[in-house]
C-alpha positions in Angstrom: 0.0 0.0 0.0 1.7 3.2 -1.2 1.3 5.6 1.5 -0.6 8.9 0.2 0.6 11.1 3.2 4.1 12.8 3.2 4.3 13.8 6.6 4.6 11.5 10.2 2.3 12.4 13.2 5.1 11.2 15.7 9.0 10.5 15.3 12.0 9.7 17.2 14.6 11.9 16.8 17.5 9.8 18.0 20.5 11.6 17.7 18.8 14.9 19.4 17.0 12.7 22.1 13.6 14.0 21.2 10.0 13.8 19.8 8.9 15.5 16.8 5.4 15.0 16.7 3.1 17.5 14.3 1.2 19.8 16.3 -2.3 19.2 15.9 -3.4 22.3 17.5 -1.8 24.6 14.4 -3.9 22.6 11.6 -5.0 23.4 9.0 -3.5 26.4 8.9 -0.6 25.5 9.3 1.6 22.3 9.4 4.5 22.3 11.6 7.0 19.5 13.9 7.3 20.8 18.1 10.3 19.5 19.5 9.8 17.9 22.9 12.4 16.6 25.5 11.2 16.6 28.6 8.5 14.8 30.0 6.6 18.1 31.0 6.5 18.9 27.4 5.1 15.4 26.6 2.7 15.5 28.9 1.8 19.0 28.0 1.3 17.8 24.1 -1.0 15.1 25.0 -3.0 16.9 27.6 -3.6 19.9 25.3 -4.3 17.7 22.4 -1.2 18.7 20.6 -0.9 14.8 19.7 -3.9 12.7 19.9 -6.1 10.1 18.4 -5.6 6.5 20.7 -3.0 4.8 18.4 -0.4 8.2 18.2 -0.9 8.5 21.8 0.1 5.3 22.7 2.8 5.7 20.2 4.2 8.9 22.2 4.3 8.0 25.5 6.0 4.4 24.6 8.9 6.8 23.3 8.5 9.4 25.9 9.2 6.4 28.6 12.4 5.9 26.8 13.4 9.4 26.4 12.3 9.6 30.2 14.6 6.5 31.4 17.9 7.7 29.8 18.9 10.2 32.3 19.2 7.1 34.7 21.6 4.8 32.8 23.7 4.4 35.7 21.5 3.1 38.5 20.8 -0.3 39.9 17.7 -1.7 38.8 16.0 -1.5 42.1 16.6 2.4 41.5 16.1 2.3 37.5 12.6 0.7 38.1 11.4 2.8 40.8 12.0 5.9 38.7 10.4 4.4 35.9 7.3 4.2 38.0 7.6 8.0 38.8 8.3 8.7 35.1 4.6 6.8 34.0 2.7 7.8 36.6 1.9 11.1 35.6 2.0 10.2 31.6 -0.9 7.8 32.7 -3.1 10.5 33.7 -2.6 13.0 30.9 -5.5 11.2 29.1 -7.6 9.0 31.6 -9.7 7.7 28.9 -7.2 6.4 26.1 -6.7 2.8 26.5 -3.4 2.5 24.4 -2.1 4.6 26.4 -2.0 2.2 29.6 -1.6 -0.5 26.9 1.5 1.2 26.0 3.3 1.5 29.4 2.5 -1.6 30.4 4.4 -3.3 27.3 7.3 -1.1 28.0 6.8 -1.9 31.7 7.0 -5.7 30.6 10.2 -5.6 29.1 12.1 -3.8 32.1 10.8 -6.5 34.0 11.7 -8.9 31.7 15.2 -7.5 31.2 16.0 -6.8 34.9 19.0 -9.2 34.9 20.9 -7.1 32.4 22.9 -4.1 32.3 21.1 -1.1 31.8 22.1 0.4 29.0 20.7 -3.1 27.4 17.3 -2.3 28.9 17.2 0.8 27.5 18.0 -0.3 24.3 15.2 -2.9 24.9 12.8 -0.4 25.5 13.7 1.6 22.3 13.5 -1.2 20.1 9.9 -1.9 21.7 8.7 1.6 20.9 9.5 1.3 17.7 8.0 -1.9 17.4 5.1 -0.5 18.7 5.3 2.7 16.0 5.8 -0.4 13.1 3.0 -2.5 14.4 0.5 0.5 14.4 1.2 1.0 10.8 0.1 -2.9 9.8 -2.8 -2.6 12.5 -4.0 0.6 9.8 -3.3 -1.8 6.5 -5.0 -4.6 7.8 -8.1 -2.1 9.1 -8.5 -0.8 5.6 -8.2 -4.1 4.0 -10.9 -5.8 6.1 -13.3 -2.3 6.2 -13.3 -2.1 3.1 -15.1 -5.7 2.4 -18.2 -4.2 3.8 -18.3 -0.8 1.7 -19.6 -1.0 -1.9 -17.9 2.3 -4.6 -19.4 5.2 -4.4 -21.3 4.6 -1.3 -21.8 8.1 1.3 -20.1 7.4 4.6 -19.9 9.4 7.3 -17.2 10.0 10.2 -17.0 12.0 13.4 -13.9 13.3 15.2 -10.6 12.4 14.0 -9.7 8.6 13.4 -7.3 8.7 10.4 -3.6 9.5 9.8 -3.3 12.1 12.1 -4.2 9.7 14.7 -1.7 7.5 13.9 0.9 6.1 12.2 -0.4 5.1 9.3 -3.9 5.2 7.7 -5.5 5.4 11.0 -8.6 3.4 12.1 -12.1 4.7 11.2 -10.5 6.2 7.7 -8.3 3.5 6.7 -11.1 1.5 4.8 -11.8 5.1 3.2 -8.0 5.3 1.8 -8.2 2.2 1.1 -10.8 2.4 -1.4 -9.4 5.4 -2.6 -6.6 3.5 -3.9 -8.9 0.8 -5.1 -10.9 3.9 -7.5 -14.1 3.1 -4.9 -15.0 7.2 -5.0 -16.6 7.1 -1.5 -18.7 10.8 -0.9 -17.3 11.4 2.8 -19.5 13.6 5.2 -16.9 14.7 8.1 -19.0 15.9 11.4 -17.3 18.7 12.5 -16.8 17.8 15.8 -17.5 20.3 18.4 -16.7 21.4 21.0 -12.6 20.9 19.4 -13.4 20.7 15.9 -11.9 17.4 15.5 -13.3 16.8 12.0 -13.4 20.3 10.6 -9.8 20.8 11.4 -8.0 17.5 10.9 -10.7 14.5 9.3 -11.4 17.5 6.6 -7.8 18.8 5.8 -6.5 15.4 5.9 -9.1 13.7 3.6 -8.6 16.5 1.1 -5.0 16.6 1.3 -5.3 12.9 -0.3 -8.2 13.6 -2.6 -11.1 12.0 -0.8 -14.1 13.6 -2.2 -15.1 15.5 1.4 -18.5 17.4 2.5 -18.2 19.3 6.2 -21.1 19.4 7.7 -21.7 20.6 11.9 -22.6 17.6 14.4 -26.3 18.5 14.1 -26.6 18.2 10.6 -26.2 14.3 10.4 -29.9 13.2 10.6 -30.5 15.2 7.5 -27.9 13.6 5.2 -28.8 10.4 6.7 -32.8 11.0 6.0 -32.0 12.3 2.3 -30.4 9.0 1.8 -26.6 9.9 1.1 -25.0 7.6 3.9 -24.6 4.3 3.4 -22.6 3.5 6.3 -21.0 5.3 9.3 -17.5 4.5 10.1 -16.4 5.6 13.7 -12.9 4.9 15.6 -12.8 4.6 19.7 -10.8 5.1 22.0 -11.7 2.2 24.5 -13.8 -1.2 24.0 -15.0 -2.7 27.1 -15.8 -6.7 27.1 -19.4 -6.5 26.2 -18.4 -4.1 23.6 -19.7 -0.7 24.7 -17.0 1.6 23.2 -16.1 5.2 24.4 -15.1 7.9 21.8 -15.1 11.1 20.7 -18.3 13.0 22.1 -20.9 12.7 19.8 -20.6 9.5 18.7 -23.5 8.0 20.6 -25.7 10.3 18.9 -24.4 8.6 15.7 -25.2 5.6 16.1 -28.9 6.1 17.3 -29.3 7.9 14.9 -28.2 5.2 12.3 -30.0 3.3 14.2 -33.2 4.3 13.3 -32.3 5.0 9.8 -30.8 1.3 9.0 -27.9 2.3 8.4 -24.9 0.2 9.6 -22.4 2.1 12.5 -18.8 0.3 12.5 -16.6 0.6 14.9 -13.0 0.4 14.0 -11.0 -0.5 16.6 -7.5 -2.3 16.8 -7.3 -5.2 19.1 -5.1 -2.8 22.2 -7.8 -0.4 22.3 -10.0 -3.2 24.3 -9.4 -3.3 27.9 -10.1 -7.1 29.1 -10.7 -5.6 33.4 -13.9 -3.4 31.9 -16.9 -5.4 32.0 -19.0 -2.5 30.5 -19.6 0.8 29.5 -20.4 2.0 33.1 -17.0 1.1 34.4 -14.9 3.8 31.8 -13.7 6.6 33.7 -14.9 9.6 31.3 -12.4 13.0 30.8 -13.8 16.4 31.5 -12.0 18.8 30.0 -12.0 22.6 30.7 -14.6 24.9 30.0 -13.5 27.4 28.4 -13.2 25.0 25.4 -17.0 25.4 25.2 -17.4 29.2 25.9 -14.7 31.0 24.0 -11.7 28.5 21.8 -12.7 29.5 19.2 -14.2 32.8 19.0 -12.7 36.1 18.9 -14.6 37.0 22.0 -16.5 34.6 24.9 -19.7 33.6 23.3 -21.4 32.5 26.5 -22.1 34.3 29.5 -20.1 34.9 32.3 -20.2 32.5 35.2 -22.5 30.2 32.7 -21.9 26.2 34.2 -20.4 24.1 31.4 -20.3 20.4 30.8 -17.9 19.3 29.2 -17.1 15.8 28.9 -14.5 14.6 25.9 -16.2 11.5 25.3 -19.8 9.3 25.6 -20.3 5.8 25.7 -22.1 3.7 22.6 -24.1 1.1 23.7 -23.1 -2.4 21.9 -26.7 -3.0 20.7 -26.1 0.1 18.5 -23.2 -0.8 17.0 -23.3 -3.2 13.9 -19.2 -4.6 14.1 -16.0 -3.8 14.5 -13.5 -3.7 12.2 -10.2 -5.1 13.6 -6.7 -5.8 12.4 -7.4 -9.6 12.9 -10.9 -9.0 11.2 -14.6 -8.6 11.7 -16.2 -9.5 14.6 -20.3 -9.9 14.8 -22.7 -9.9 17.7 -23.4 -11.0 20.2 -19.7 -9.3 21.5 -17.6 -11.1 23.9 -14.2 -9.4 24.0 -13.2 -11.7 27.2 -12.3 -14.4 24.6 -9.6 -13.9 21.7 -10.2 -14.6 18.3 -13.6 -16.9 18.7 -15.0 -13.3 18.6 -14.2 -13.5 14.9 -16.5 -13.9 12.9 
């Protein structure tokens, strides 16, 4: 699969000892590399949305743990490991509700542990080569997301998106949009309606530039404008990422989405999830047991206006995600393939169906 985008969301920048990741907050107007070298900054980039989207995330912090470790190449391990412990800590919290970012950690966690009988330097060493396998593996998670998505999409079907779930979230062809680039390859000519996203414009700022930065014939349209296209009959099929699968296969993501899929709901139209396998968290039974961000205010009453456009002292809600019920959802789309109803994420592959 020839890639159609010329830029990376997140890179190592070994010989500098830093990330380069593309700020998200500058598009579309502009597209430009931050350099970050301290785990402040890191943290800082994720919390303010700087790098995002579940897969990039994860991406980021499995090289920000290396980056972090470095300084401490000439400790025991007792003393390596208990700063590691300080070092994720507060990476875990910059985004409560990503899963791959915990997924993340944890594998680099697993091979210090794994490792702790050699020399340092080794472990560190170990830990950059599982970052990167991380990075590599989130590129053939996006192929093989495309390639099985796009078995269920017929040319020149409408489909519709919300929030951001493609390249920029990624490393590759991202989740929710791979089967899209993938049938742009294939001359499929999907119509793509982008939600806007509010309250962070998600899909007017990065789903929008991105799909027409690779030709994908795209409509904007605001959040509140979806039943209409889906009542005058131009979706065919909705095509959401998430950021978190529980067992019974309620899915947080992106604010907004829930409203999708009742709405496709009652239209017949099928809602797809796409979702690679580390973005399911086996110790959530349901829905009810994510632990949902809040995020600030201000994001509601004045981001993106010249002046506040909601009364002082107003309260705000302000929650960055909702939960889809599984009953609403039609399947998931997976790197390992399609998986049906009833869901049952506690088993492995007899899921697939």
């Amino acid at each position: 699969m020839a890639p159609i985008f010329d830029f990376e969301t997140v890179r190592l920048d070994e010989k500098k000892e830093r990330l380069l990741i593309l700020d998200q907050t500058r598009l579309p107007g502009k597209v430009c590399y931050i350099s970050l070298k301290t785990q402040e900054q890191i943290i800082d980039a994720i919390s303010t949305l700087k790098v995002r989207g579940a897969p990039a995330i994860g991406i980021t912090a499995a090289f920000a743990l290396y980056l972090g470790m470095k300084p401490f190449i000439g400790l025991s391990f007792e003393a390596f490991y208990k700063h590691f412990k300080e070092v994720s800590t507060p990476l875990a919290k910059s985004r409560p509700t990503a899963v791959n970012l915990f997924w993340a950690i944890d594998r680099i966690e697993q091979v210090i542990l794994r490792n702790r009988k050699a020399a340092i330097v080794d472990i560190l060493e170990a830990m950059r080569a599982e970052a990167c396998r991380i990075k590599e593996e989130d590129k053939i998670m996006c192929r093989d997301i495309g390639i099985h998505g796009i078995s269920l999409l017929k040319p020149g079907w409408g489909i519709l998106t919300h929030c951001n779930a493609g390249h920029l979230a990624a490393s590759w062809y991202g989740t929710a949009l791979s089967p899209i680039y993938t049938g742009q390859e294939m001359g499929y000519h999907f119509r793509v309606f982008a939600d806007e996203t509010r309250p962070l414009l998600q899909g007017a700022r990065l789903t929008a530039f991105e799909l027409q930065y690779a030709g994908v014939d795209t409509t904007l349209i605001c959040d509140n404008m979806a039943s209409v296209v889906m009542g005058k009959g131009l979706v065919q099929a909705v095509l959401t990422g998430c950021d978190r699968v529980a067992c019974n296969g309620d899915t947080a993501n992106k604010i907004g989405t829930n409203t999708l899929a009742i709405l496709a709901k009652h239209y017949g139209i099928p809602f797809y999830t796409c979702a690679p396998s580390s973005t399911i968290d086996a110790s959530c039974k349901t829905g009810e047991n994510i632990v949902i961000e809040e995020r600030s205010p201000e994001e509601i009453t004045e981001k993106w206006y010249r002046k506040r456009m909601a009364p002082e002292n107003i309260k705000v809600f302000n929650p960055a995600f909702d939960i889809t019920h599984h009953s609403l959802i039609t399947a998931f789309i997976t790197e390992k393939g399609i998986v049906y109803p009833p869901f049952d994420f506690t088993r492995e592959e007899n899921d697939k169906k």
